[in-house]
C-alpha positions, 0 to 999 in steps of 0.5 A: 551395473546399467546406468538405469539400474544405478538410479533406481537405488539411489535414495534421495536426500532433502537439500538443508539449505535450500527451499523455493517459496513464493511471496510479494517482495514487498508491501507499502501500506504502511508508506502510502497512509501513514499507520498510527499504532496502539490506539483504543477501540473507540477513538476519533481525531480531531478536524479543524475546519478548513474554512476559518484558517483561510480567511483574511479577517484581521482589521486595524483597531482603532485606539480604545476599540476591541479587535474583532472577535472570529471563530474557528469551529473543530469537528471530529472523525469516528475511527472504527478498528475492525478485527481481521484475523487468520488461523491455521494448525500444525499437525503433531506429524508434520512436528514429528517428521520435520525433526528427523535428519534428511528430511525436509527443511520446514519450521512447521511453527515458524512457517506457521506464524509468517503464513499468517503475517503474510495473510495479515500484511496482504490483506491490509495493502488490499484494503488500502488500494480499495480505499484508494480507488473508492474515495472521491478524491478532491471531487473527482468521481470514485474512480479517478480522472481518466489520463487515457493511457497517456502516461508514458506515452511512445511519442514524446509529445502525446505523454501527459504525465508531467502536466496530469501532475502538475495538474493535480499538485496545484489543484491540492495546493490551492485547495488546501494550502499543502503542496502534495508530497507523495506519488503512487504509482501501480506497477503497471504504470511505473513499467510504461513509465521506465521508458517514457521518451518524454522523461528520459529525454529530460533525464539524459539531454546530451545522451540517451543510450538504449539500456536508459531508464528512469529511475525512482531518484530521477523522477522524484527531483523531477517532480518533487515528489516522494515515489511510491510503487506499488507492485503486490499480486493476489491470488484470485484463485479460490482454495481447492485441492490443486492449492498451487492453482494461481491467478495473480491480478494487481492488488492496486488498480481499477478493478477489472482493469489493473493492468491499465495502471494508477497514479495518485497524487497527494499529501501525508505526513511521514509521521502522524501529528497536529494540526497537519492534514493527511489524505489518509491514516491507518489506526491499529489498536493496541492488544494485550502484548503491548504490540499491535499484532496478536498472535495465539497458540493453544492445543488441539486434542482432538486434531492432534495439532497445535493451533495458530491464530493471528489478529490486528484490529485497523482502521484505514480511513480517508480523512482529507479528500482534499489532499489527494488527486486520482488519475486511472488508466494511465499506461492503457486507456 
C-alpha cells in the first residue's frame, strides 16, 4: 500500500500528557505594594503627619517649671475596595467529550477557574502599573523624571544609572527619613541593563568575559536594594472570532511608550504594620469564604452550561508620595 494511501487511514490520537498553553510567567503586584488582605468594605489607615516628628522641640526645664507641651496631629486615608469581576461557562458538551478516552486532555472546569484567576491577577498587576505612572511622585510631574535613555547606556561613561538612583535615594531619605528599599524595574529596562558596560565593569573588575551579565544578586548588593522586574504583556487585541489574534504591549511603562523602560525607586514595607510609611498599599476585602477571592458556580438551563464567575474587591492606593521617585525612558529615550 502507497505511503500516501497509509495516511489516510491512520486515525490520530490526543497527546495525555501534553497541551500548549500561553500565560505571563509571573505577576508582581503583590511584591511592588504590599497587599493587606480581608479588610472591611468601608476602611481608612491612618497618617500621622510628617511634620511634627522632624521637629526638634525638646528644650531644657528649668527646675519646678513645666516641659513644653508639642503636638502631634494624625489624619486618616479613605480606602474604597472596588468589585472586579469575570465569568465564563462550561457547555454540557465540552463536559460530555472532555471524559471520553483519546480526546483532548482539557479540565473544562478547571481550566474554567484559573482562566478566570489569570484575568483577576493581570488585571490587578495592570492597575498597579497605572497607579505607578500616574502618581506624582515626591514632586515630579505624573509621569516621571525623564533619564534619556541613559540607563545602560553602550559607553560606559554616558550610563547614568547609578547617579539617577542614587539620586533619588538620598532625594527619599532626606525627605522622609526612610532610605528607599525597593527597585522596579519594566523589562525593557532590565534588558539594557543585563549588559551595561558601566555595571559589569563594577561587577566583574579583573575579568569581563563575552557571556558576562548582570545578575538580580549583583545588582541588589550594588545598590542595596530589593529588585523587582517586572515583565507581563497584555493583549490589546480586542476579543473577535480570530480569539488567537495577539497584540502584547508591556503591562508596566509610559503608555505608548513601554518599550522605552521605567525605573522606580522607593520605600514599602515587606509586610504591612505601625507607624511605617509606605509608598503604596493594596487592600482587598474579605468575602464570605473567609478568602479574599470568591468564586461561584450555578446552572444554566437554558445554555445548557454550568457558569463561573470569580470576584475580588481592592483597592491599590498611593499613601506616601514622598516615598517614592520615578524615572522614564530609561532604556530608549
Amino acid at each position: 500500500m502507497p505511503l500516501d494511501r497509509v495516511s489516510s487511514i491512520i486515525v490520530r490520537g490526543a497527546l495525555q500528557d501534553v497541551s500548549i498553553a500561553y500565560r505571563n510567567s509571573g505577576y508582581v503586584a503583590d511584591e511592588v505594594f504590599p497587599l493587606i488582605d480581608k479588610v472591611g468594605r468601608k476602611v481608612k489607615v491612618a497618617k500621622y503627619q510628617k511634620g511634627a516628628w522632624f521637629r526638634d522641640e525638646a528644650e531644657v526645664r528649668a527646675p519646678g517649671t513645666a516641659a513644653r507641651v508639642v503636638d502631634m496631629k494624625v489624619t486618616s486615608q479613605n480606602l474604597d475596595p472596588i468589585a472586579y469581576a469575570t465569568a465564563t461557562q462550561v457547555t454540557d458538551e465540552e463536559m460530555q467529550e472532555s471524559k471520553k478516552p483519546g480526546n483532548l486532555p482539557i479540565q473544562p472546569e478547571i481550566d474554567a477557574q484559573e482562566f478566570m484567576a489569570e484575568k483577576l491577577d493581570l488585571n490587578r498587576e495592570i492597575r498597579v502599573a497605572n497607579l505607578i505612572m500616574a502618581t506624582v511622585w515626591n514632586g515630579v510631574a505624573a509621569g516621571g523624571s525623564d533619564a534619556n535613555g541613559a540607563w545602560g547606556h553602550a559607553t560606559a561613561a554616558s550610563d547614568t544609572f547609578l547617579t539617577d538612583v542614587n539620586d533619588a535615594r538620598d532625594k527619599i531619605l532626606k525627605s522622609t527619613g526612610v532610605k528607599p528599599n525597593k527597585l522596579f524595574l519594566s523589562w525593557p529596562a532590565w534588558s539594557k541593563l543585563q549588559r551595561a558596560p558601566a555595571l559589569l565593569a563594577l561587577m566583574n573588575p579583573t575579568e569581563l568575559k563575552r557571556e558576562s551579565l548582570v545578575t538580580t544578586t549583583a545588582l541588589e548588593a550594588l545598590i542595596e536594594m530589593k529588585l523587582i522586574i517586572g515583565s507581563a504583556v497584555k493583549n490589546t487585541h480586542a476579543e473577535d472570532v480570530d480569539d488567537d489574534a495577539f497584540n502584547p504591549v508591556w503591562v508596566f511603562g509610559t503608555s505608548g511608550s513601554e518599550d522605552k523602560g521605567i525605573g522606580f525607586v522607593y520605600y514599602a514595607p515587606e509586610r504591612p504594620g505601625l507607624k511605617m510609611p509606605s509608598a503604596g498599599y493594596q487592600y482587598r476585602v474579605m468575602q464570605e469564604s473567609g478568602s479574599g477571592r470568591l468564586i461561584s458556580t450555578w446552572r444554566d438551563d437554558a445554555r445548557h452550561a454550568n457558569m463561573f464567575d470569580a470576584i475580588e474587591e481592592t483597592d491599590i492606593a498611593a499613601v506616601s508620595l514622598d516615598c517614592a521617585y520615578l524615572y522614564k525612558d530609561t532604556a530608549v529615550t
